[in-house]
N, C-alpha and C positions, 0 to 999 in steps of 0.2 A: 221710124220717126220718133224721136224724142222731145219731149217738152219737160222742163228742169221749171221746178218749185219757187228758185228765186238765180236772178241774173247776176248775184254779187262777183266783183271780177274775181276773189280766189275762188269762187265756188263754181264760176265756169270754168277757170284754168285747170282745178283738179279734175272735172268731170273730163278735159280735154287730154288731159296727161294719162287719166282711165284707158281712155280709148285708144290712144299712141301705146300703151303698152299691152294689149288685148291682142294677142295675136290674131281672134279668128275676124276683127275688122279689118277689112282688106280696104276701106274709103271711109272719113268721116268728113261731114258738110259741115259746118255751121252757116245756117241759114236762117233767112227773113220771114215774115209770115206766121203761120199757126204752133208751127214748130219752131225750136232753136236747134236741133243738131239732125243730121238726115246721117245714115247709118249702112253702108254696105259689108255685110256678113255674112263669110262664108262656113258650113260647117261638112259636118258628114249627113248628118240626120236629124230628124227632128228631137231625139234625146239631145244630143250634142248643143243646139241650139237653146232647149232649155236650161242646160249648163248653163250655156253663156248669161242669158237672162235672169240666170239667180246671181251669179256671180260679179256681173255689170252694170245690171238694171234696177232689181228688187233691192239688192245691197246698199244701195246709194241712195241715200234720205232727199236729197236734193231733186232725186227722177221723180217727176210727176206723175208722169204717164207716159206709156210711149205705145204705138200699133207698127206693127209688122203686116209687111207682105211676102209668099212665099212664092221663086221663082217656078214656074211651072214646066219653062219651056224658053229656050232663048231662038227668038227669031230673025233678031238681025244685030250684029255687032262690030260697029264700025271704029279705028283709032281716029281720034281727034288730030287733023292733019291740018288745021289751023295756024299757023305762022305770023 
């Protein structure tokens, strides 16, 4: 979960154009609430993952803060069969 410094629109287009070109995001949200961008990241390890987070998160004067959750265990994963 991401929360960005300030909402000006090129400074969330670039943050958004960050993410589109990050290969290890595999989903990015922007979303309502406490956050503005929700964040699915794949990596190998938790080295790999701090890569990412120097290179995506710390780099970018605009990230405010963001927290992480590590998946532990997948227990049920269904496709969205909605229509």
């Amino acid at each position: 979960m991401v929360e960005l410094n300030c909402e000006r629109l090129e400074l969330v287009d670039h943050f958004k154009c960050t993410m589109l070109a990050a290969q290890d995001v595999k989903q990015c949200y922007m979303v309502t609430g406490e956050v503005d961008f929700v964040l699915i990241v794949t990596v190998e390890d938790v080295d790999a993952f701090y890569v990412f987070v120097k290179e995506n998160l710390y780099s970018n004067p605009n990230v405010r803060k963001f927290r992480s959750m590590v998946n532990l265990d997948l227990l049920k994963s269904e496709p969205n069969t909605t229509v």
